[in-house]
N, C-alpha and C positions, 0 to 999 in steps of 0.2 A: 054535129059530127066533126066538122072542120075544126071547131073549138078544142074537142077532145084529142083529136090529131098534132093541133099544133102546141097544145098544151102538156103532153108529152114529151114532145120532142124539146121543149123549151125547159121540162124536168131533167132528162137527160143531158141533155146539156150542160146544163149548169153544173153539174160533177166536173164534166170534162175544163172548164173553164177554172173552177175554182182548182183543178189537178195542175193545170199548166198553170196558172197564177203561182200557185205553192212552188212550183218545181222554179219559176222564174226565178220568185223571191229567194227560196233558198241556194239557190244557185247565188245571186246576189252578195247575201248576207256572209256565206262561208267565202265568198270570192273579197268580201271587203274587211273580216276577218283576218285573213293571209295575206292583205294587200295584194293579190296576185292581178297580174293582167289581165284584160279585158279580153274576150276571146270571139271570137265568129259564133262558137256555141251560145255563149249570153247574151249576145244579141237576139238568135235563132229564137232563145227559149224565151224572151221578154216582146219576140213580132207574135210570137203563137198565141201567147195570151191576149194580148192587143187582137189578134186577128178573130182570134176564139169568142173574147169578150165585144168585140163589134156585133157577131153575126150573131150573138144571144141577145144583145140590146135591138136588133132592129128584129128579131122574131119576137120581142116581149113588146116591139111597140106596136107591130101588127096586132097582137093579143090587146093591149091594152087601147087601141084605136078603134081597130072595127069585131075583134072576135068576141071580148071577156065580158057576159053580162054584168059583174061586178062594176065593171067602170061604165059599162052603158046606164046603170040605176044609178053610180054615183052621180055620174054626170045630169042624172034625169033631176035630180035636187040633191045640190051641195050644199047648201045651208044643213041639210038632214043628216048628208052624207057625211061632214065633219063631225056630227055628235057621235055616228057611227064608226068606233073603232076599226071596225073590222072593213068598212067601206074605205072611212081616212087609208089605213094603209096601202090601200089599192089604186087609190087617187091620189096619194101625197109622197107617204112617206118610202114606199117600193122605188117610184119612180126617181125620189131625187135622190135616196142612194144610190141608185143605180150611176144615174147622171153624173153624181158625184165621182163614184167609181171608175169610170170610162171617162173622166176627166183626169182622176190623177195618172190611170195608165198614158192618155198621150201627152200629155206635158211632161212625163218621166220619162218616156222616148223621146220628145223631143229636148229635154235637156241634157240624153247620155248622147248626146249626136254634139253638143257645144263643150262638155266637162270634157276636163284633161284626163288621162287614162288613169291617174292615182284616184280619180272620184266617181268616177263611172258604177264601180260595184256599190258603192256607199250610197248614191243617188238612185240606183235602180232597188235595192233593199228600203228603201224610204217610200218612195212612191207605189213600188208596187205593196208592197205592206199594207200603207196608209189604203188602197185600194179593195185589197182583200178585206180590212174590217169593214168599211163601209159596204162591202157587199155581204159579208155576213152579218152586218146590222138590218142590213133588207132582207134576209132571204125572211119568208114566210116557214119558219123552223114548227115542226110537229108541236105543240101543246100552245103556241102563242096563240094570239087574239084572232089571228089570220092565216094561221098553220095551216099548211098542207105536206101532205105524204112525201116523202125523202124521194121516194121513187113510184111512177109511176108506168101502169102496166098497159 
């Protein structure tokens, strides 16, 4: 029951994360486009993803730690679980895009806090970017080997 509760809300979410990613990036991108100034709003919209994308990576690690029987059987034999596509992904490959992901967001925060204000949009369009595919190379998309439902009820 708890499973299904948090696994929900960890569906949900993930809209809302990859929305404020998009809106970061593209804020970004047209902002380094125009050359224009860095603004309090790009910062605003590059902390909500970062913030967004934290609180989805630590309800995915609750899932993936103590809730998801998937990683409780991978875990239970990995030798087995590596031949298993559909386990590997649950135990491998989700988690280090993720990892991945929420690594390029805060080093891309932490390198628009050191860039001079002509590089800031151009370094925030790079990282968060580079972030958003690696997280759409994780998500478990409908028809893949690990697919699940876009949304859940």
């Amino acid at each position: 029951m708890l499973y299904a509760i948090v696994l929900t809300i960890q569906s949900w979410l993930r809209w809302i994360v990859l929305l404020a990613g998009i809106a970061a990036f593209i804020r970004s991108a047209i902002g380094a486009g125009r050359q224009a100034a860095w603004t309090p709003t790009d910062d605003r919209a590059g902390l909500w993803f970062s913030i967004l994308l934290d609180v989805q990576v630590l309800v995915g690690l609750a899932l993936y730690v103590f809730l998801s029987p998937f990683t409780h059987a991978a875990f239970g034999n990995i030798g087995e679980a590596m031949r298993n596509s559909g386990l590997r992904f649950w135990l491998v490959e989700h988690l280090t895009g993720m990892i991945i992901a929420i690594g390029l967001v805060h080093i891309g925060r932490s390198r628009l806090r050191k860039a001079d204000e002509r590089r800031r949009h151009r370094t925030a369009s790079i990282f968060y970017g580079l972030a958003l595919l690696a997280m759409a190379i994780s998500i478990p998309w409908p028809g893949t080997h690990a697919g699940r439902p876009l949304l859940r009820w």
